[in-house]
N, C-alpha and C positions, 0 to 999 in steps of 0.2 A: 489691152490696147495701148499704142504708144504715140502718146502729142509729142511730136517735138522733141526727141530724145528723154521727158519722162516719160516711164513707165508708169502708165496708171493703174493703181490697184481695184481692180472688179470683182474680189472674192465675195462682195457683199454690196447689195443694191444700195444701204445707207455712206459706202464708202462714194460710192460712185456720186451719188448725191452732192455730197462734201466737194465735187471736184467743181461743181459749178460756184461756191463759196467762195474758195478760197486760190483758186488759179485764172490768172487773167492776162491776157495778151499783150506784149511789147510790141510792136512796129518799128518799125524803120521811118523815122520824121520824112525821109527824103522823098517817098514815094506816098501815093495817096490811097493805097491797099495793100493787104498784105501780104510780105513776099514767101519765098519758100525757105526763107532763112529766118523764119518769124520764131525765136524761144518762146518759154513762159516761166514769168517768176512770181515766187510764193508772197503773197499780197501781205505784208504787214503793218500793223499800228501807224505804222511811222513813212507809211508809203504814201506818195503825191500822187494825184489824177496823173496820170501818162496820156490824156486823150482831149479830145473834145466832146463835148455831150453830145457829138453827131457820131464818132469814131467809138465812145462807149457803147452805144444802144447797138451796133454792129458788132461787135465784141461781146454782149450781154446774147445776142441770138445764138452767134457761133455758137458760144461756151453751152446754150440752152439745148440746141441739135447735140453738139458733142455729147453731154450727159445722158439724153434720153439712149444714143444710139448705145452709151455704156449702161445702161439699165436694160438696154432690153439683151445686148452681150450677157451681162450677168446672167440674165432668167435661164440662156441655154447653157450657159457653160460650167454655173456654179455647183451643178451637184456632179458634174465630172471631173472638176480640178481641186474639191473642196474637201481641205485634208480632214477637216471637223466633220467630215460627214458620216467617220470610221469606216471608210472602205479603203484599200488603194486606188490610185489615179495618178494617171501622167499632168504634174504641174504645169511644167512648163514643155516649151518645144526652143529652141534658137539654131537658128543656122550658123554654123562656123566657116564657110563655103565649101563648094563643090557639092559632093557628098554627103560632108559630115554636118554632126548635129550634137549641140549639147543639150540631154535632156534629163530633167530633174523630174524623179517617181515616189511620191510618198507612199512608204511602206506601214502600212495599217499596223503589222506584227510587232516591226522594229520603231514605229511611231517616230517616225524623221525621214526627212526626204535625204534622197540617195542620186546623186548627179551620177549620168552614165555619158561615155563619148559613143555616138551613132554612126557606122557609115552605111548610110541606104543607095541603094542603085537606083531609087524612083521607079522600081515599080515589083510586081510579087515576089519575092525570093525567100528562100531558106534562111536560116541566120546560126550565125556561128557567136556561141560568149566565148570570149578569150577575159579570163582572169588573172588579174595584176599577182605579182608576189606578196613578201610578208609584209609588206610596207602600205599595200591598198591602191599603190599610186599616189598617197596623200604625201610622200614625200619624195617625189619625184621620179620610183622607180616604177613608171607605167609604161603598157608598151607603145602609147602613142610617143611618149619621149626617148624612150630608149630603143624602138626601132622605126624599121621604115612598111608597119602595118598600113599608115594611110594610105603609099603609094602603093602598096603591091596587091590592096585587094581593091583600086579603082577600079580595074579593068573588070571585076570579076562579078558575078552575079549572084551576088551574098548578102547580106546583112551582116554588120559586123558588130557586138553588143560588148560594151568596156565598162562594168560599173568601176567607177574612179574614187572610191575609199572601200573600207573593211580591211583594215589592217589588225595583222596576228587575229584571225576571226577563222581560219581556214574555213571560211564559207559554207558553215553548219551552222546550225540550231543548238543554241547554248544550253546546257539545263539550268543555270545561274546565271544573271546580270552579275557582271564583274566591275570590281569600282572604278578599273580604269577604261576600258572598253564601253560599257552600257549593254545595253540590252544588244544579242548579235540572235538576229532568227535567217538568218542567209539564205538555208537550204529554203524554209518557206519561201519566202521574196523569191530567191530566182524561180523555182520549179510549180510555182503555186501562184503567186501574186501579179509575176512581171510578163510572161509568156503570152497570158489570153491579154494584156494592155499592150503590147509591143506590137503585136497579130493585128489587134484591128486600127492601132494607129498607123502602123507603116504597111500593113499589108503584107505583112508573112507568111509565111504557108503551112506555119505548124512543123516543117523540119528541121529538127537543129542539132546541132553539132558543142560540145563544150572541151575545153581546154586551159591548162592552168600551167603556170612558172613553180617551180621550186613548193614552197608551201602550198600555193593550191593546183599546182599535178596534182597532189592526193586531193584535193578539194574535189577533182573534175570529175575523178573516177570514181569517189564516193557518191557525188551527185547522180551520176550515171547509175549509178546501183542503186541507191534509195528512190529513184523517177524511171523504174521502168517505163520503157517507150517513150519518153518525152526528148529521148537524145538518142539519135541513130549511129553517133561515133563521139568517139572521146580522146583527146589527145594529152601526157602525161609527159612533160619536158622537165629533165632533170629534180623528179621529185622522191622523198622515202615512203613509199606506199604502204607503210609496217606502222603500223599502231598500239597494237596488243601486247608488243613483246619489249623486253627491258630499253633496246639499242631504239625501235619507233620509238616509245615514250618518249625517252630521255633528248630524241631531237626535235619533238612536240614540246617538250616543256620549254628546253633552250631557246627556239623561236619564238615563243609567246613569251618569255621571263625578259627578253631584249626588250617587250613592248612596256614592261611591267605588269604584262596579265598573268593571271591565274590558270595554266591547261585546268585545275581540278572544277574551274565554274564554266567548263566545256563538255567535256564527258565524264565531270566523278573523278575519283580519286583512281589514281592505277589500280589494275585488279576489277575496275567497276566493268560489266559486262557491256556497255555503251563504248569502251575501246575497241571491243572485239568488232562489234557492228561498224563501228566507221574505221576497220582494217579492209584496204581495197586487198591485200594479199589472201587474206581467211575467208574475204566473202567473192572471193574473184569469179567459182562459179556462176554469180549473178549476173556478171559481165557478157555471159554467153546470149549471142545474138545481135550485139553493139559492137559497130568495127573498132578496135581501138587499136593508136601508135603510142609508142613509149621511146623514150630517148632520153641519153644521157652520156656524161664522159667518162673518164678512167681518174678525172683528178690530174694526171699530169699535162704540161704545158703545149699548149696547142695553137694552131695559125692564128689565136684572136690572143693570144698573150705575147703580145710585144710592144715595145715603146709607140708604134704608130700603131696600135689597135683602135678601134673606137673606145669610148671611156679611160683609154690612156694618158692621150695627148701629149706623151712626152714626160709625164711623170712617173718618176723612177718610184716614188712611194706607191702609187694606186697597182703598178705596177709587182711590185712584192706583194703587195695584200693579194691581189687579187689571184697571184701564184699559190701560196702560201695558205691564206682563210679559204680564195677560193677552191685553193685544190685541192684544201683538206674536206673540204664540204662535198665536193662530189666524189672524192674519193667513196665517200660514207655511203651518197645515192646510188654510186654505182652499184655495191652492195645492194641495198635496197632493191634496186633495177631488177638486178640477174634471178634474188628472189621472186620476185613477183613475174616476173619471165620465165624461170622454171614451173611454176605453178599455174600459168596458163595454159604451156605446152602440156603439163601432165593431165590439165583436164580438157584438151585438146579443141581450146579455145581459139581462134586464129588470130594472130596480134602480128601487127607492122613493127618491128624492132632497129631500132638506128642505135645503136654502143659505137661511138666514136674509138680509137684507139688512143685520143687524148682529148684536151679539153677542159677547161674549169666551171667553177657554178658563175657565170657571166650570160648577159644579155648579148653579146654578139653569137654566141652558140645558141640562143635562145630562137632566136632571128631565123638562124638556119635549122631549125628545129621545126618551126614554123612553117617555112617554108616546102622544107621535106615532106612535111605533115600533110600540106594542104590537098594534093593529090587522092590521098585517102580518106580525109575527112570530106571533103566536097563533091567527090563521087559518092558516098555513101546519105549526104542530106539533097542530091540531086541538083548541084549546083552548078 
């Protein structure tokens, strides 16, 4: 519940109690009741009567109503949002307008809440998770900031599901807490914990669709393979779907060693038979019956690498990186790509393939990736 711009804490009937203690109403001297621009501030030692002993005992009833109406909130909501109660539960809900929603999910597994960005259409739909790259979104590379996801799926009758951290986690189930990371149980949280909370909060329909950037492309499709049935299409943009073998390792360990994590407190030491398993290429059979797209570029320089590209702006530095790191980096997925595209077609799997003839590892190819995508993922969760 929210007085006046504080948020009152109702996790616990004795909190709520506290509130009629120690918060007490300011007025406005000029009028003789109170307005709708009435604050409250925290009562201390050294605080004077603000009232008159007529304008207190009106203030002491408000404050009396307010509390009970947050004790009896408490009784319905505490064992649905109460992280102590060892279950998962949706904490919080906030609107951000329109559509969207920031809402924060305490994950029982990973024992910490997890803020997701929401866009619901107000009323049943499918739901698509779109997963941030290596960074979680925690440092800025999310696709609400780096494309125009909000605008292009207003119109559409989806759900759209962003958890906004989990960086270098490729969104699996760790066998080891790592010192720098912590505990990462991913694969549970989404496929397990967050789907039946999301369903009956916003009204989803149980179809869903998942998709990932760079690191978690392979996150999406592995997801899709360890959750049969729970994902009717899967989308795979510019990621290296190869795990087992020397060239996936060695770009599994580079991506997580950026973060200062350990790949060995993920799957084991290379060689450990848990690489094989979360290889989307080795296990791709599994994929059979899940529409899936895959895309990616060739590494060299394409319509989103020039001085006015987005994430440019006219700089000549961002501009060479992003030729240069970026195009050596998909030079590598493209690789990746065509294997994992050979190996569907030979087990005659049917897969959407977009291979650009250029293009770097960049968020404006990401965009259009997405974009391309949506056709075939949206038809396939009924959207």
């Amino acid at each position: 519940m929210k007085l006046n711009g504080i948020v009152a804490d109702t996790s616990s009937r004795k909190k709520a109690l506290r509130l009629a203690e120690y918060v007490i109403p300011a007025y406005d001297r000029s009028v003789s009741e109170p307005s709708s621009r009435d604050v409250y501030f925290v009562r201390s030692r050294k605080c004077r009567p603000l009232f008159s002993r007529q304008g207190w005992l009106r203030s002491l009833l408000t404050i009396m109503t307010l509390a009970s109406a947050l004790i009896a909130s408490t009784a319905v909501t505490a064992a649905e949002a109460d992280p102590l109660s060892g279950g998962s539960a949706i904490v919080a809900v906030r609107p951000l307008g329109g559509r969207a929603f920031d809402v924060t999910v305490y994950s029982a597994a990973m024992n910490r809440q997890i803020p997701l960005w929401v866009s619901h259409p107000g009323g049943s739909a499918p739901a698509l998770y779109l997963l941030n790259a290596v960074d979680g979104g925690e440092g800025g590379g999310a696709w609400t900031a780096r494309t125009d996801v909000a605008s292009f799926f207003a119109n559409k009758n989806v759900n759209v599901v962003i958890p906004m951290t989990g960086r270098a986690s490729y969104y699996t189930d760790w066998e080891h807490d790592d010192p720098v990371l912590g505990r990462n149980k991913w694969a549970t949280f989404l496929t397990r914990e967050l789907p039946p909370l999301l369903n009956s909060r916003f009204g989803m329909t149980g179809r869903n669709a998942v998709a990932g950037v760079s690191m978690s492309a392979t996150s999406s499709l592995d997801l899709a393979i360890h959750a049969p049935g729970l994902y009717q299409a899967v989308g795979s943009y510019s990621g290296c779907a190869r795990a087992s073998d020397a060239l996936g390792q060695a770009y599994v360990y580079s991506q997580l060693a950026a973060f200062g994590a350990n790949a060995a407190n993920m799957w084991g030491p290379p060689g450990d038979p848990a690489w094989a398993d979360h290889d989307p290429t080795v296990q791709a059979t599994r994929l059979r019956g899940t529409r899936v797209y895959i895309s990616s570029g060739t590494g060299l320089a394409g319509p989103h690498d020039t001085l006015t590209s987005p994430g440019i702006g006219g700089n000549v530095g961002a501009l060479v990186d992003r030729a240069t790191v970026g195009g050596a980096m998909e030079a590598v997925v493209n690789q990746c790509t065509s294997t994992l595209v050979g190996r569907l077609h030979a087990l005659n799997i049917p897969v959407t393939v977009n291979v650009a003839g250029a293009g770097t590892h960049s968020w404006p190819y990401w965009q259009d990736a997405l974009h391309d995508s949506w056709p075939t993922l949206g038809a396939a969760i009924g959207a």
